[in-house]
C-alpha positions as CSV (number, residue, x, y, z in Angstrom):
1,X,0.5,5.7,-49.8
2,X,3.5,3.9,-48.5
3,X,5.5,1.5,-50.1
4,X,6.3,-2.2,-48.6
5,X,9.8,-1.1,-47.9
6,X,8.4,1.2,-45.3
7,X,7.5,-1.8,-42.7
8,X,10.9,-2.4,-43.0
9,X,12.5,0.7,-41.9
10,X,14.5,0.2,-38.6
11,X,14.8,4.1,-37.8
12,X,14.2,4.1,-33.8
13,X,13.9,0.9,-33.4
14,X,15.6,-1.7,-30.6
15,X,17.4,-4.6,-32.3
16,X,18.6,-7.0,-30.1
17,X,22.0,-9.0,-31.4
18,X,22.5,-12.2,-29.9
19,X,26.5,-13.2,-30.1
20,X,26.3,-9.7,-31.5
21,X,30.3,-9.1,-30.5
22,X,31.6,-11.4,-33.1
23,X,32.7,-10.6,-36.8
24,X,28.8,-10.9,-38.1
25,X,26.5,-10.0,-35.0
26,X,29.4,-6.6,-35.4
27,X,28.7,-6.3,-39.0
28,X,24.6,-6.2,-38.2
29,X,24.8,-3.8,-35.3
30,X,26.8,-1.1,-38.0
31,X,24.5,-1.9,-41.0
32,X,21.4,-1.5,-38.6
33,X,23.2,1.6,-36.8
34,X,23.5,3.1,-40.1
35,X,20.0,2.6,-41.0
36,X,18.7,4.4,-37.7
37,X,18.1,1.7,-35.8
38,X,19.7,1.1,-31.7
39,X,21.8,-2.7,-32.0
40,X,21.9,-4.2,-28.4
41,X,24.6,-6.6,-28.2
42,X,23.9,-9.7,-26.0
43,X,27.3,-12.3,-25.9
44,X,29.3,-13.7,-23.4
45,X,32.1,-11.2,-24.1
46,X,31.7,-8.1,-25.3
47,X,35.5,-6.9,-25.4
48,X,35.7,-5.6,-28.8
49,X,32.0,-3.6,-29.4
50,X,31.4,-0.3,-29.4
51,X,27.7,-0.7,-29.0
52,X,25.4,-1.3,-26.4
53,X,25.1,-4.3,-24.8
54,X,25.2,-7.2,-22.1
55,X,27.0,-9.8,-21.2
56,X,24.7,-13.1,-21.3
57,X,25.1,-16.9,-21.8
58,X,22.4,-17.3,-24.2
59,X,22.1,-21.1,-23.3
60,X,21.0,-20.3,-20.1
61,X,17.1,-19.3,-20.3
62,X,17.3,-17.9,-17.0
63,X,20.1,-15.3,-18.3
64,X,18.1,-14.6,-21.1
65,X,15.0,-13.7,-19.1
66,X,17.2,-11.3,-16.7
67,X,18.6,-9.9,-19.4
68,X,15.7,-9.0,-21.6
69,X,13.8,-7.6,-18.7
70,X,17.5,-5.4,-18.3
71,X,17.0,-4.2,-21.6
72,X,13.7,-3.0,-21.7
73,X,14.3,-1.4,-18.5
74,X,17.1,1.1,-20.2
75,X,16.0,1.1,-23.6
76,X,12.1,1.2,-23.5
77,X,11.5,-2.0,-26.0
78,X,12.8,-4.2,-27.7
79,X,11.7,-4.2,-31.4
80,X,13.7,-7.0,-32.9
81,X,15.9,-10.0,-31.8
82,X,18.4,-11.2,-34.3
83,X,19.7,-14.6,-33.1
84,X,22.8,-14.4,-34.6
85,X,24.8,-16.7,-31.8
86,X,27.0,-19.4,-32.6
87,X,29.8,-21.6,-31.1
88,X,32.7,-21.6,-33.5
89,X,34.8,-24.0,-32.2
90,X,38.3,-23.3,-33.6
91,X,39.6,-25.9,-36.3
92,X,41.1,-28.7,-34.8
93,X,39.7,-28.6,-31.5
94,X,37.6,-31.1,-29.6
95,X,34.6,-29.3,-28.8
């Protein structure tokens, strides 16, 4: 009999990370890593990840359609999205 933590197991699975190159989307990707699971990074930069990933403006549905077809293409699936994208306008600005 499994438990209910079994649905939850990641092991093998495709986990998409939307803005997935920043502090927390980077912080996911290694938790889910650790757990089994392959992150996908999608952000507009991805200067600074060691994982997997594209570069996508994820306000641009378009992008996001390209993309996703992309991924399935090299990885198979994709299992789970985390939409973890932000803008973090820095402190002061105007935007």
């Amino acid at each position: 009999m499994s438990s209910v933590l079994d649905r939850f197991k990641v092991g093998g699975k495709v986990v998409v990370i939307t803005g997935g190159a920043g502090f927390l989307g980077s912080q996911y990707a290694e938790a889910l890593e650790s757990a089994g699971a392959l992150p996908v990074i999608w952000d507009k930069e991805l200067k600074g990840t060691r994982h997997r990933g594209f570069s996508v403006d994820v306000t641009k549905p378009e992008n996001l359609r390209l993309v996703a077809k992309q991924t399935v293409a090299d990885f198979g699936k994709i299992d789970v999205l985390i939409n973890n994208a932000g803008k973090n306008p820095a402190v002061g600005s105007e935007e």
